[in-house]
N, C-alpha and C positions, 0 to 999 in steps of 0.2 A: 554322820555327815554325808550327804548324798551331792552328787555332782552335777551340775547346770552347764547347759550355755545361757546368752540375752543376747540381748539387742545390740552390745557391745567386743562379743565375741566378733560381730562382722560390720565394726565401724564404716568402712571404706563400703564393702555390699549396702548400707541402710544410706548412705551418705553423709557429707560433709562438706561446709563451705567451702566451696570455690572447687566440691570434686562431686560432678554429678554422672553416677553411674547409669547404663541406659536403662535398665531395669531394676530400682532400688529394691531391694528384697524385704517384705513385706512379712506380716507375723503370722503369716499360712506357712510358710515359706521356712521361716524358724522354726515353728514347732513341726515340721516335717524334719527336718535335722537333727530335730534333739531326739524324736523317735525315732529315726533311722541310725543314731548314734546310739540310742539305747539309753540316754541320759534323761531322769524323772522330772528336771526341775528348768524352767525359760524364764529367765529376768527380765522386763521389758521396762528400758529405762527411758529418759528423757528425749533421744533422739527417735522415737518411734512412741512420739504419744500418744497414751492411754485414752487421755480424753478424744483424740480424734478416730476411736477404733469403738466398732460395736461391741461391747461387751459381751452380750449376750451370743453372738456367734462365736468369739474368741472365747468362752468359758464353756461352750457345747462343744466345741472341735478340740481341745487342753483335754477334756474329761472322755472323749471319745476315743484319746493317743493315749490315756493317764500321766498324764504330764500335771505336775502344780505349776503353779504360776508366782510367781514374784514380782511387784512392781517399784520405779523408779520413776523420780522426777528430780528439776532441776529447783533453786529456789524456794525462800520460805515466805514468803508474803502469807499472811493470814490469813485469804478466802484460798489460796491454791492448794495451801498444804490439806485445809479442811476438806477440801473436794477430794481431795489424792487418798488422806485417810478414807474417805467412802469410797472411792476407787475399789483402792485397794480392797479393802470389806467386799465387795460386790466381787472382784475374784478369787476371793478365798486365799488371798496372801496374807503372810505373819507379820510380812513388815512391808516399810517404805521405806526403801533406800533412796535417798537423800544425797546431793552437794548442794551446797550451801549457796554456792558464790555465782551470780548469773553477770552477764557483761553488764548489767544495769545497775546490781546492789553487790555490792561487799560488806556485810552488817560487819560493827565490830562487834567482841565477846557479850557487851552488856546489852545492845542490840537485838542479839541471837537470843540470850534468855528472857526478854521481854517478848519475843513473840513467840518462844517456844511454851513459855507459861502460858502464855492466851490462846493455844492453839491444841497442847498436848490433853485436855478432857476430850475434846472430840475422837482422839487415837486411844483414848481407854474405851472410850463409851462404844468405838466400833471395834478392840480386839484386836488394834494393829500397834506396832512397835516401830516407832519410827528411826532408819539405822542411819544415822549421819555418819558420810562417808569422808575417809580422812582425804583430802586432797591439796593440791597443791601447798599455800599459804599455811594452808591451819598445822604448828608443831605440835606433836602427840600429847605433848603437857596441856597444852592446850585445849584439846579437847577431852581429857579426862579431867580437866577442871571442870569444865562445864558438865560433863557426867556427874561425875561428885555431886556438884549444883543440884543437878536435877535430879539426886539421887530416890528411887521410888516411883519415878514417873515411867510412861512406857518407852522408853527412849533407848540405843547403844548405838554401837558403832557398827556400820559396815568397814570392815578392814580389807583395805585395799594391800596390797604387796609391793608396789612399787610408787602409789604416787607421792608418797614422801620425800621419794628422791627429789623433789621439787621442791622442800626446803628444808636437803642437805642433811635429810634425816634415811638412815638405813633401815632396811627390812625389821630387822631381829630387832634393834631398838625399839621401833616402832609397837612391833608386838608384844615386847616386853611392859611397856605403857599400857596400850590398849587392849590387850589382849583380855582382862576383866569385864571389858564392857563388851566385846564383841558378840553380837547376833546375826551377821553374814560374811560371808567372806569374798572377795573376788583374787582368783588366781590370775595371776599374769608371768609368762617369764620372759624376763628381759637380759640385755649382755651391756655392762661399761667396759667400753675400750678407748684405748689412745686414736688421734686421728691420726695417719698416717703421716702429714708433719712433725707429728710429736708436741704438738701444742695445744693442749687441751685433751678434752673425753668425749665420746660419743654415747648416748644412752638407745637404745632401741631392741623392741623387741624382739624375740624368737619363738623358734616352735619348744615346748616345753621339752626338758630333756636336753638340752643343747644351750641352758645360759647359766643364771644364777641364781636362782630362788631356789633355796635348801628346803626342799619339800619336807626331806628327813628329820631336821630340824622344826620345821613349823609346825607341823600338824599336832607331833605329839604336844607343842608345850603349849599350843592355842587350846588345845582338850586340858588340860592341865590349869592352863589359867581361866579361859572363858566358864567351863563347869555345866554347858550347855549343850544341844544341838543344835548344826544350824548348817546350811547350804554352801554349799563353793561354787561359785559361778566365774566359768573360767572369760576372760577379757584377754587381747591381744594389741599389741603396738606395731603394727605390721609396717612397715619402712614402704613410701611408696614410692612405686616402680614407674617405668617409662613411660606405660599409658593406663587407662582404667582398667582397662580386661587386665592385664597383666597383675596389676594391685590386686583386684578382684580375687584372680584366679590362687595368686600365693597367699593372700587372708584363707579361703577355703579350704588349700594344702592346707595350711600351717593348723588351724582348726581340726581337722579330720585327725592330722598326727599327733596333737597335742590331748584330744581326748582320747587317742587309743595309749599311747603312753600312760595317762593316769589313771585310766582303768586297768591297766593291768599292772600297775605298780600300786596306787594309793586308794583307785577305789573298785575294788574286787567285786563288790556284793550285786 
């Protein structure tokens, strides 16, 4: 398992609605960090699309840092996934991580298997494995149903670490489900507390080291269940701050600490 950052490690730097930083940070920009960090592998997902980036310069500068490349998008419509499969093919990624749900479609289950059926020959024919990633909505049963389903095709899970918290489902749970199908992983660590009312919880992230994702716990039983190799690409939920430099600036902290901690705790090599 070798260690990533993406396009997601620096949500707030790449931007988000209604939060525009002055100088979005761009995927020159990442893959200088991930070689400065000394980390093999840049996920480039939905918020820093692939289609609108030259390929051919961003797979001559990946291979000139030796960085691999990972790619991601949002939605399944059936010309976009088939383009992203060849995307992806074109930079030498294993897979396509995947969320399902865009503010336009929320397919339901039987939905999902109709267009993944008409869609997944093109992800064999190019070599790619499409990782649908667990988010929000969708409980873990759920999408190992539809695994099951699709059992044979190139398909698994990108497993997320916390966004299940989104419905009310826990880490370990989670993994205990999905952990069979997983072919990517995204690390996140985050902290639930009370609000200082005492009414209710607060969910949000941290620098790794300092919340609650059982590293000790995950790593060995995902090698245990999944029976695979496959990437950790670390994501952040970074709480934002008073103005943009500042958001900015604590995503970058919280990044820089979070991968020196798991390199010297979980990935050595």
């Amino acid at each position: 398992m070798k260690l990533g950052i993406g396009s997601y490690t620096y949500g707030w730097g790449v931007g988000v609605a209604g939060f525009a930083p002055p100088h979005p940070l761009d995927w020159r920009t990442l893959l200088r960090r991930a070689a400065d960090f000394g980390t093999a592998v840049v996920q480039i997902a939905n918020n820093m699309p692939l289609h609108d980036i030259d390929l051919d310069e961003l797979t001559d500068e990946a291979g000139r840092l030796g960085i691999a490349l990972e790619a991601g998008t949002r939605g399944i419509g059936h010309e976009h996934l088939q383009r992203y499969a060849r995307i992806a093919q074109r930079i030498g990624s294993p897979i396509l991580r995947c969320v399902i749900d865009t503010p336009d479609h929320q397919p339901d289950l039987e939905e999902i298997m109709t267009i993944l059926k008409a869609v997944l020959p093109e992800f064999e024919r190019c070599g790619v494995t499409l990782a649908i990633e667990n988010h929000d909505r969708f409980h873990a049963k759920t999408l190992a149903n539809l695994m099951d389903r699709m059992r044979g095709a190139p398909i698994g899970i990108c497993l997320d670490v916390a966004n299940s918290l989104g419905c009310e489902e826990p880490m370990t749970y989670v993994t205990e489900v999905l952990g069979p199908y997983t072919v990517n992983l995204h690390l996140k660590e985050y902290v639930i507390k009370r609000l200082p009312s005492q009414h209710g919880f607060i969910i949000h992230g941290a620098p790794f080291g300092q919340g609650m994702c059982d590293l000790d716990w995950l790593l060995p039983k995902l090698k245990e269940l999944a029976g695979r190799d496959f990437n950790a690409i670390l994501e952040q939920w970074v709480p934002q701050q008073a103005t943009v430099e500042e958001t900015i600036a604590l995503e970058e902290r919280w990044a820089a600490e979070s991968i020196a901690y798991l390199r010297s705790r979980y990935f050595t090599d």
